[in-house]
N, C-alpha and C positions, 0 to 999 in steps of 0.2 A: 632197091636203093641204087643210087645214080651217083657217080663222082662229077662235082664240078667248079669251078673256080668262080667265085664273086666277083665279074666284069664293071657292074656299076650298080647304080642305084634308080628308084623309080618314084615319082610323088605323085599320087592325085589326091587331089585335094577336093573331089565329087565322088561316092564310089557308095556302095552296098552300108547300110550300119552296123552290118554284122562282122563289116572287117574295119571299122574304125580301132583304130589303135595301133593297127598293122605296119608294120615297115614292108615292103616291098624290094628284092634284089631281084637283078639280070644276072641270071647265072651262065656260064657257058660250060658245056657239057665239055667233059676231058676223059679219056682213053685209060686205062690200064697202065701206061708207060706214062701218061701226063699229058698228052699230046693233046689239044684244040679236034674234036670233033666237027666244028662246024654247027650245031646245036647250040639252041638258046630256050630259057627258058624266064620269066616272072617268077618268084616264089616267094613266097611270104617267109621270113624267117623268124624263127622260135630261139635262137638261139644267140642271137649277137654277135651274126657275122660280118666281119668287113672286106671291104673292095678289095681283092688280090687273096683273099685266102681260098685254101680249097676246103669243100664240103663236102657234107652227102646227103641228099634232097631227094624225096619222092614226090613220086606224080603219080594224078588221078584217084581213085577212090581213097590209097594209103596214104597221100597228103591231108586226106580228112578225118584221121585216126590219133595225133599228138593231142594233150589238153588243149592249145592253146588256138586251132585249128577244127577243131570236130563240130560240127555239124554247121560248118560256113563251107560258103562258096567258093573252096581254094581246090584248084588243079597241082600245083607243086610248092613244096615243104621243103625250109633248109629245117633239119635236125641235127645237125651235126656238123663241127667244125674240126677237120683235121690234123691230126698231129705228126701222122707218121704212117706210111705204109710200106710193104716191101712184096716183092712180088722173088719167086725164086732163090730165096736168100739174099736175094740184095735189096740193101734200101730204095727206093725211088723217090719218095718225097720225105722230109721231113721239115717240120715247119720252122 
């Protein structure tokens, strides 16, 4: 699993039928501390995330293992919307 913050959104309105219904987010991969990696990712999300929240998304094979996701054509999976982590006994994000 991958931390990363919901950057934007994505539509196509041509694609596979087996991800009709799909929404679509631009994720941007983020650091342990919060920081922008640099990293982008597409993922399909499961979970009803929006633009500025942070997640936690997989990629490749374990993107294709949620109900909503299994046996389609998906490289990365939001699963999760965050609420709070802490690294060392201090908080770092809380939503």
């Amino acid at each position: 699993m991958l931390l990363g913050r919901v950057a934007g959104t994505l539509v196509a309105s041509r694609k596979e039928p087996l991800l009709d219904g799909s929404t679509f987010l631009v994720v941007r991969q983020i650091d342990i501390d919060g920081s922008d990696t640099g990293g982008s990712v597409v993922a399909v999300d499961s979970v009803g995330a929006g633009v500025g929240e942070v997640v936690l998304y997989a990629s490749g094979s374990s993107a294709r293992q949620t109900g909503h996701t299994r046996d389609r054509p998906v490289d990365a999976v939001i699963m999760a919307i965050v609420d709070t982590w802490e690294v060392g006994g201090e908080t770092v994000y809380e939503k």
